[in-house]
C-alpha positions as CSV (number, residue, x, y, z in Angstrom):
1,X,56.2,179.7,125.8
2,X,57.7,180.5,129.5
3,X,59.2,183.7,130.1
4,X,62.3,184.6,132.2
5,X,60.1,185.2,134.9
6,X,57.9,181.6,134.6
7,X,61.7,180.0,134.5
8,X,63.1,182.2,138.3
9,X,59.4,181.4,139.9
10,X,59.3,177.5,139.3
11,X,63.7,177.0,140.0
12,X,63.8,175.4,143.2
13,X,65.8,177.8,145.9
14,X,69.2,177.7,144.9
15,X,72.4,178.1,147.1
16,X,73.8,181.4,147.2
17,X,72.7,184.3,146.3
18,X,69.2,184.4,143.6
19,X,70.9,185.0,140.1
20,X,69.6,188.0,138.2
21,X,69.0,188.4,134.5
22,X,69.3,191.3,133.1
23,X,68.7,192.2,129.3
24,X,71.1,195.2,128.9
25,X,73.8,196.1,126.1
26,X,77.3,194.1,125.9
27,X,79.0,196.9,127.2
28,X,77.4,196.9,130.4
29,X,77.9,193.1,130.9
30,X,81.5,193.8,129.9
31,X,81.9,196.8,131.9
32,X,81.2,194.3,135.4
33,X,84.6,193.7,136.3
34,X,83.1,193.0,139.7
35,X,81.8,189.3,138.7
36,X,84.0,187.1,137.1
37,X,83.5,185.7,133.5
38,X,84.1,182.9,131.7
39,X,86.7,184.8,129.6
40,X,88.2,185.8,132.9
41,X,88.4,182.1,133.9
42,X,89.9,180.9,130.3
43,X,92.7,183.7,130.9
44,X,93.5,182.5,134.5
45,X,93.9,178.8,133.3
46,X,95.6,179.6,130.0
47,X,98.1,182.4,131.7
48,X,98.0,182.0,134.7
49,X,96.2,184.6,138.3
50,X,98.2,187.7,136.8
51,X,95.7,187.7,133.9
52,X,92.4,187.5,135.4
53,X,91.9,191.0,135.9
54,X,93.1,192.0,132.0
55,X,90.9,194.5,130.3
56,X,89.0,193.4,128.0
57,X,90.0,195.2,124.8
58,X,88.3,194.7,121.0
59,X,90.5,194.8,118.6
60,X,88.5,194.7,115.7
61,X,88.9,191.4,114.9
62,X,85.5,190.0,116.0
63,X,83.9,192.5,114.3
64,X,82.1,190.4,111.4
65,X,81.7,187.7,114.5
66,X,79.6,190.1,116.3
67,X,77.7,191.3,113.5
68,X,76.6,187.6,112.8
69,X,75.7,187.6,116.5
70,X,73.7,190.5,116.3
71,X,72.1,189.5,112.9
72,X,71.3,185.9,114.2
73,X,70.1,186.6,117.5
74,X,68.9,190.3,117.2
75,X,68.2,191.3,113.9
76,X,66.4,194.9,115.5
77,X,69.8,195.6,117.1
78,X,71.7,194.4,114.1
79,X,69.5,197.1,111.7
80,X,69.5,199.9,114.4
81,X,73.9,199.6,115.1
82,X,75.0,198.8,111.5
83,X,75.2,200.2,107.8
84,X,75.5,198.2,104.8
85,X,77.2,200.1,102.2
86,X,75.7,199.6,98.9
87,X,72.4,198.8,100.5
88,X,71.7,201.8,103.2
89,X,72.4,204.7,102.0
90,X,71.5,207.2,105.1
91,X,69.7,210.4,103.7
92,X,72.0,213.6,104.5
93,X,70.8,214.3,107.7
94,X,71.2,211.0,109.1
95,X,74.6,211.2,107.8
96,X,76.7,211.8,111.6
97,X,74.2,209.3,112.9
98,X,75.8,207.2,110.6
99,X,79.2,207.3,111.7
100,X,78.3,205.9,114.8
101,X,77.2,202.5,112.9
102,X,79.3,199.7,112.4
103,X,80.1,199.9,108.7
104,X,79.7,196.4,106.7
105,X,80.3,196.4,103.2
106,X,77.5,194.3,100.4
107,X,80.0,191.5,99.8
108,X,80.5,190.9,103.8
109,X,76.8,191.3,104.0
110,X,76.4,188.2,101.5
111,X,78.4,186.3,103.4
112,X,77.0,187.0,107.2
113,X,73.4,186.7,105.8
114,X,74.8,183.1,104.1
115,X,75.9,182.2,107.6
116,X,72.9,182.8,109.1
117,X,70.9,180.8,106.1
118,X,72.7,178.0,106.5
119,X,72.1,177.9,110.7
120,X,68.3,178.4,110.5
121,X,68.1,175.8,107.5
122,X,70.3,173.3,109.7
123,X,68.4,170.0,109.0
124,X,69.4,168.0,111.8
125,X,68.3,169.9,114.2
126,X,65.3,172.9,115.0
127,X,67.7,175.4,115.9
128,X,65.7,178.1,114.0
129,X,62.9,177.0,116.5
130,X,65.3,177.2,119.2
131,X,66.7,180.3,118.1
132,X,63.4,182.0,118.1
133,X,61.6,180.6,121.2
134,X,64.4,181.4,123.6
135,X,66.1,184.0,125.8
136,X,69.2,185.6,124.0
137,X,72.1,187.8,124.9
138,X,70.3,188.1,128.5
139,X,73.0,189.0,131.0
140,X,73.1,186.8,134.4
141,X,74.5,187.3,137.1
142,X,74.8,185.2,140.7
143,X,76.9,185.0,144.2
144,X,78.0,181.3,144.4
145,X,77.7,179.2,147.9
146,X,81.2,180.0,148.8
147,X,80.6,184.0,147.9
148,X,82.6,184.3,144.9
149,X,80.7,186.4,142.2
150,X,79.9,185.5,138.5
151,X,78.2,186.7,135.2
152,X,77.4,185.1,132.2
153,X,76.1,185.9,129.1
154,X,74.7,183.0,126.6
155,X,74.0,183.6,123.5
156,X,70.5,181.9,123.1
157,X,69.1,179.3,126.0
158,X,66.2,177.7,127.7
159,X,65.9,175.3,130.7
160,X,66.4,172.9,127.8
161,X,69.1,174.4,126.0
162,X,71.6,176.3,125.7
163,X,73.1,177.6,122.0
164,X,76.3,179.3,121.5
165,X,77.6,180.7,117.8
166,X,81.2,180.6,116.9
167,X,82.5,181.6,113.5
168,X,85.0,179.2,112.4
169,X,87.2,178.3,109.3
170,X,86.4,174.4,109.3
171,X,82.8,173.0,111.3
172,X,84.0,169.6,111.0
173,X,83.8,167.6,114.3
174,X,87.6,166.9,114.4
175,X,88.6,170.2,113.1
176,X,85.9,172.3,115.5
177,X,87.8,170.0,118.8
178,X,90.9,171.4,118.2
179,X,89.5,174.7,118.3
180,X,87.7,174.2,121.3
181,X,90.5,172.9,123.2
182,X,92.7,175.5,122.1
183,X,90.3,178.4,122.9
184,X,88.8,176.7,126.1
185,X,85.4,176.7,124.8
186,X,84.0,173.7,126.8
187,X,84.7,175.7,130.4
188,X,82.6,178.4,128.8
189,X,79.8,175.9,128.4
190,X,80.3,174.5,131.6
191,X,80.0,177.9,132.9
192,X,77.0,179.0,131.1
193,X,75.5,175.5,131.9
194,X,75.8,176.0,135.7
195,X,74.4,179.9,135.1
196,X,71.2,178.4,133.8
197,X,70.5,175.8,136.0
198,X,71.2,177.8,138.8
199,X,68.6,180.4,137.2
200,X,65.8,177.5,136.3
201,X,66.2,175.0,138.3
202,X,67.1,172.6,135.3
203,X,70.4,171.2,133.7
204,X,69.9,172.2,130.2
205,X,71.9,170.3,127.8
206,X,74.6,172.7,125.7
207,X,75.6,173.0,122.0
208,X,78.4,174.7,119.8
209,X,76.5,176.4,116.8
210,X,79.7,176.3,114.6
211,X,79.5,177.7,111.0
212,X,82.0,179.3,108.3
213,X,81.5,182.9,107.3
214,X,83.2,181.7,103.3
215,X,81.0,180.4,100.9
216,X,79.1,177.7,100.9
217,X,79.0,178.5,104.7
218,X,78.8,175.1,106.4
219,X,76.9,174.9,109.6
220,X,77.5,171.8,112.5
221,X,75.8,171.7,115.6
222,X,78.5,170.1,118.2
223,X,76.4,169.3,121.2
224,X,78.4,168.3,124.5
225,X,78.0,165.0,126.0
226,X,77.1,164.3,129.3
227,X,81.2,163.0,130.4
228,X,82.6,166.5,128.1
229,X,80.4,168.9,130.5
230,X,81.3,166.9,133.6
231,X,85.1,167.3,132.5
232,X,84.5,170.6,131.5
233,X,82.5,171.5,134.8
234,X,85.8,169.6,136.6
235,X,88.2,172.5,135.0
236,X,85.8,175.1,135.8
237,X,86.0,174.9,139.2
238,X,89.3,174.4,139.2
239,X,89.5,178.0,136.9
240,X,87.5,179.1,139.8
241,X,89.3,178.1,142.7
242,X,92.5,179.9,141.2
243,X,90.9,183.1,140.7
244,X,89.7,183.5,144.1
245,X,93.0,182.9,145.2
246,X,94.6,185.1,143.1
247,X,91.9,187.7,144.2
248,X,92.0,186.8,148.5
């Protein structure tokens, strides 16, 4: 299997600056307000320049989200920055430590560890291969030809592929569009898709790991077609042509 640096020494030269990866925690990549995001870009097209530079702020809301993340993609991390109640009980002296982990309780365990059942058993595709044979929650980061900075952050990818996980209340093709369109999730794959290429040398192709947190957690893998990324990849620059005005 190729490594990060295999992938950067066999990309032809790119234009711009070399992207760097980084594997570093999601604060860090957050706290890069230098290099623009994909979020940044979804908030600019959704609400217009005056939103690009919004902090980002975590309401809580995400936090089962990110726990699936964490137990899908980086089980280690997952252990070592959460407690299960009912399951870890920390001895007394590990007890502060504790407090610093994000608390899940047994039943929301049940379910997250359903959800991630369901996506490595997915039968219509290897995505448990994929999953474990490629780079994940590696932070990149690159200067395009016309100078404007950018980061990104997939979830799992190769030079073949890229996977991103959302947690959603219906995986079904029609449902999972709406929710696309409505949270602008196709320019974040054209953005990730360009981060890659530009970082291998290769157009990987780009899939939505979509699956439902509720019993009997329902998994559907929506991979883009080749005239929804060039759409997407339309938008994107667009997204990207605002923000640098918005920041000139």
């Amino acid at each position: 299997m190729r490594t990060i640096d295999d992938l950067v020494r066999e990309r032809p030269a790119p234009a711009g600056t070399p992207p760097q990866v980084r594997q570093e925690p999601l604060a860090a990549y957050l706290a890069r307000a230098d290099y623009g995001s994909s979020s940044t870009l979804r908030r600019v097209l959704r609400s217009g320049p005056a939103a690009a530079d919004a902090p980002f702020e975590d309401d809580g809301s995400q936090r089962l989200a990110q726990a699936l993340h964490a137990l899908v993609f980086e089980p280690a991390r997952f252990a070592a920055d959460h407690l299960v109640l009912d399951r870890d009980t920390p001895p007394a002296e590990e007890a502060i430590e504790a407090l610093d982990r994000t608390w899940i309780t047994g039943t929301e365990f049940a379910r997250l560890a359903g959800a991630r059942d369901a996506i490595r058993a997915y039968p219509r595709a290897p995505l448990a291969e994929w999953i474990d044979a490629g780079m994940k929650e590696m932070s990149i980061y690159w200067t395009d030809e016309a100078g404007r900075r950018w980061k990104a952050r997939p979830d799992c990818f190769s030079d073949e592929v890229i996977l991103e996980l959302k947690t959603t209340g219906d995986v079904r093709p029609r449902a999972f569009g709406r929710t696309r369109k409505r949270f602008g999730y196709d320019l974040q794959a054209a953005h990730y898709v360009d981060a890659v290429r530009r970082l291998t040398g290769r157009t990987p192709r780009f899939a939505f790991v979509a699956v439902e947190l509720q019993p009997p957690h329902y998994a559907w893998l929506h991979e883009l077609a080749p005239a929804e990324l060039a759409r997407a990849g339309a938008l994107l620059e667009l997204a990207r042509q605002r923000l640098a005005a918005a920041r000139a």
